[in-house]
TORPA-4810 file (N, C-alpha, C, O; in nm, 3 decimals):
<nodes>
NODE_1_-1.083_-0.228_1.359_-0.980_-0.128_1.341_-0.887_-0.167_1.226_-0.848_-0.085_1.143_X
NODE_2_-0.854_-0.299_1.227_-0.754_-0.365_1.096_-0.823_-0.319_0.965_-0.745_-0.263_0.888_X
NODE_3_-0.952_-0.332_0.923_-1.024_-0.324_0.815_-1.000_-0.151_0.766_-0.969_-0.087_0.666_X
NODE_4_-1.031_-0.130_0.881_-1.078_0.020_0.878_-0.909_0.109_0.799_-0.910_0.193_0.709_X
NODE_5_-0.777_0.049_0.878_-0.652_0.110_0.816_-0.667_0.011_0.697_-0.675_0.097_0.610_X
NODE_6_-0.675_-0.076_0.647_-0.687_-0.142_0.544_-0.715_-0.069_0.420_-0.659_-0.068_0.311_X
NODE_7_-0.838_0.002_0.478_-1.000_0.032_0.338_-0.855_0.188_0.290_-0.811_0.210_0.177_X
NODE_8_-0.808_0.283_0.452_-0.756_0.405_0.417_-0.625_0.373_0.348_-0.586_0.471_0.285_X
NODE_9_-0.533_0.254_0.339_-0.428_0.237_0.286_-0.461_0.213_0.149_-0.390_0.260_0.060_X
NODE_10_-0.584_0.130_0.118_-0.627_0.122_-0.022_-0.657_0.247_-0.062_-0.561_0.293_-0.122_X
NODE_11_-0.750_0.325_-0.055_-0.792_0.419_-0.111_-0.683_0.546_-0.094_-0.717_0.660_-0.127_X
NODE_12_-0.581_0.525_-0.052_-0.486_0.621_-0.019_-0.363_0.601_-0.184_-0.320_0.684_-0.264_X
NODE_13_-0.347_0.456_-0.171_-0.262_0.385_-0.254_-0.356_0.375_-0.392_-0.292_0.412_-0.490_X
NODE_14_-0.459_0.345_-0.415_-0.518_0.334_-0.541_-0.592_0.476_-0.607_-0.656_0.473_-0.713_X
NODE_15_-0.576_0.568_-0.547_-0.655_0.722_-0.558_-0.599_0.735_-0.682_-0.482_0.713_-0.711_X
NODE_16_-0.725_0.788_-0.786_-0.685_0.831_-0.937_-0.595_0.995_-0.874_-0.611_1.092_-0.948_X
NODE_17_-0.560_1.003_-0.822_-0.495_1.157_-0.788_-0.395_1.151_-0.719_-0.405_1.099_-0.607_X
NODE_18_-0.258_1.204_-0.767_-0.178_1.181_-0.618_-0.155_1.238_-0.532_-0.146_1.358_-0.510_X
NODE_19_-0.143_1.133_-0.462_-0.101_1.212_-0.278_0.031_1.179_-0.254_0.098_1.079_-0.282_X
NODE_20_0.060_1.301_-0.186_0.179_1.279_-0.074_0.182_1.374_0.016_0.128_1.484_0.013_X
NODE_21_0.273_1.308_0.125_0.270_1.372_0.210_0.425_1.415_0.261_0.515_1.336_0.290_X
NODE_22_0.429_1.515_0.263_0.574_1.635_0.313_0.535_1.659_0.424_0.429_1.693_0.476_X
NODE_23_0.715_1.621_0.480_0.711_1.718_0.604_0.780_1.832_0.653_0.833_1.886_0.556_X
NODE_24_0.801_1.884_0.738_0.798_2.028_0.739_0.938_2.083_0.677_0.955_2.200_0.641_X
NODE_25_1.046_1.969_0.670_1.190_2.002_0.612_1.132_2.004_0.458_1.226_2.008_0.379_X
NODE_26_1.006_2.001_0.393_0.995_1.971_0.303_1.042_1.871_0.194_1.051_1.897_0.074_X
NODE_27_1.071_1.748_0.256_1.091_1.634_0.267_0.952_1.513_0.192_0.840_1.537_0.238_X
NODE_28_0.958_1.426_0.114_0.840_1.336_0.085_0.829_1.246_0.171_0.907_1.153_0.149_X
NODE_29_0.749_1.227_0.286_0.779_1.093_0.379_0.664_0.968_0.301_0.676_0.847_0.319_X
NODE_30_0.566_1.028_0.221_0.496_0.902_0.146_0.432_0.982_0.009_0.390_1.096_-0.009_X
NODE_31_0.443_0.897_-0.054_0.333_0.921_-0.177_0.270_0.807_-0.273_0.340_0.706_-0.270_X
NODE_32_0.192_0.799_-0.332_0.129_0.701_-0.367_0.159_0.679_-0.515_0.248_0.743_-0.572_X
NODE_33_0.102_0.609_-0.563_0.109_0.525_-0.719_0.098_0.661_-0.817_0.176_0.707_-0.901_X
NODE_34_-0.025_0.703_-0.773_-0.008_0.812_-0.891_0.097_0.935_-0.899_0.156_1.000_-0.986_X
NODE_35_0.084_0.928_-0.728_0.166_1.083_-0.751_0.333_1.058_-0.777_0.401_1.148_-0.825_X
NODE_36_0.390_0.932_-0.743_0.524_0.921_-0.842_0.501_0.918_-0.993_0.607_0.941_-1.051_X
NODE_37_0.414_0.900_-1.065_0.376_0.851_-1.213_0.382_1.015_-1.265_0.460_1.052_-1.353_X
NODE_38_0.309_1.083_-1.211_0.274_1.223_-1.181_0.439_1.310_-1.201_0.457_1.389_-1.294_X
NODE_39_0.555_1.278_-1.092_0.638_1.336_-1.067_0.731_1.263_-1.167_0.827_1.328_-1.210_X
NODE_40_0.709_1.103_-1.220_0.792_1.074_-1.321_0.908_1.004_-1.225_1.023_1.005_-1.268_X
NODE_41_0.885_0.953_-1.117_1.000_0.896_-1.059_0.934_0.783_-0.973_0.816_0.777_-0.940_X
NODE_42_1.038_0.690_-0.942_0.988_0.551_-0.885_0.971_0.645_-0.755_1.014_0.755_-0.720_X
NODE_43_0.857_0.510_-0.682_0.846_0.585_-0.529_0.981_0.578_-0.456_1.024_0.677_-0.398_X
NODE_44_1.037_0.482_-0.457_1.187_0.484_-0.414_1.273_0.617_-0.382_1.330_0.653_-0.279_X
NODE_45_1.261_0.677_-0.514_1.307_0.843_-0.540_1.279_0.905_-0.479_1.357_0.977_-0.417_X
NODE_46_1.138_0.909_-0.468_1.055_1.003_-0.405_1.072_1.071_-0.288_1.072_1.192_-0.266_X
NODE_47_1.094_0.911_-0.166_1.047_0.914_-0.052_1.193_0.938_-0.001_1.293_0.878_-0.039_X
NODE_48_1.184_1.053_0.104_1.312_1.157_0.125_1.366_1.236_0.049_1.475_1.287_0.075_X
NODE_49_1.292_1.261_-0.070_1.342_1.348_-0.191_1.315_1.461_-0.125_1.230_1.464_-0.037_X
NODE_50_1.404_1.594_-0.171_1.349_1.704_-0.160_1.285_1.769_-0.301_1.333_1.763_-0.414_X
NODE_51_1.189_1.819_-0.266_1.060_1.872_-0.387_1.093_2.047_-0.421_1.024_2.113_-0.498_X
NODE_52_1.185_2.089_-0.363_1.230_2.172_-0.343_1.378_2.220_-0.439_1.497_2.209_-0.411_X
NODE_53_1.325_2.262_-0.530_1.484_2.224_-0.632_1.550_2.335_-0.634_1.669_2.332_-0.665_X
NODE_54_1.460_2.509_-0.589_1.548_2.621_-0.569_1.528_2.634_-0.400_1.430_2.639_-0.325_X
NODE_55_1.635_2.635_-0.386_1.659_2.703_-0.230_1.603_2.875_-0.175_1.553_2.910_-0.068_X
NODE_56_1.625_2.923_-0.252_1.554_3.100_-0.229_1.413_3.051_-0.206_1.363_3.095_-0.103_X
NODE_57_1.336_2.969_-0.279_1.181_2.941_-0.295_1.144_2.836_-0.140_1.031_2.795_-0.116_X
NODE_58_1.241_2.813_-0.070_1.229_2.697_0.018_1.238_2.761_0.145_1.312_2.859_0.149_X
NODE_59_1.160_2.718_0.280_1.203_2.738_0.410_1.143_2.848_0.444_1.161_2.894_0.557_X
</nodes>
């Protein structure tokens, strides 16, 4: 089971594509290497950012 979250944290974290994942407040609760590089902001930023920059377009 250790290996197995291992192999999905790698391939989650090293994916030429980025991922993240929002939740329903539209909120970033994770995203990976690319997809901050992608958005232009450290993951730091990211994670609790809202992605959501007009409010009319949100909710």
């Amino acid at each position: 089971m250790k290996t197995s979250h291992i192999d999905y944290v790698e391939l989650f974290e090293f994916a030429a594509i980025g991922y993240l994942k929002v939740n329903s407040e539209g909120r970033v609760d994770c995203i990976n290497s690319f997809g901050s590089k992608l958005l232009r902001m450290e993951r730091k930023e990211a994670i609790n950012g809202d992605l959501c920059t007009d409010s009319r377009n949100c909710g």
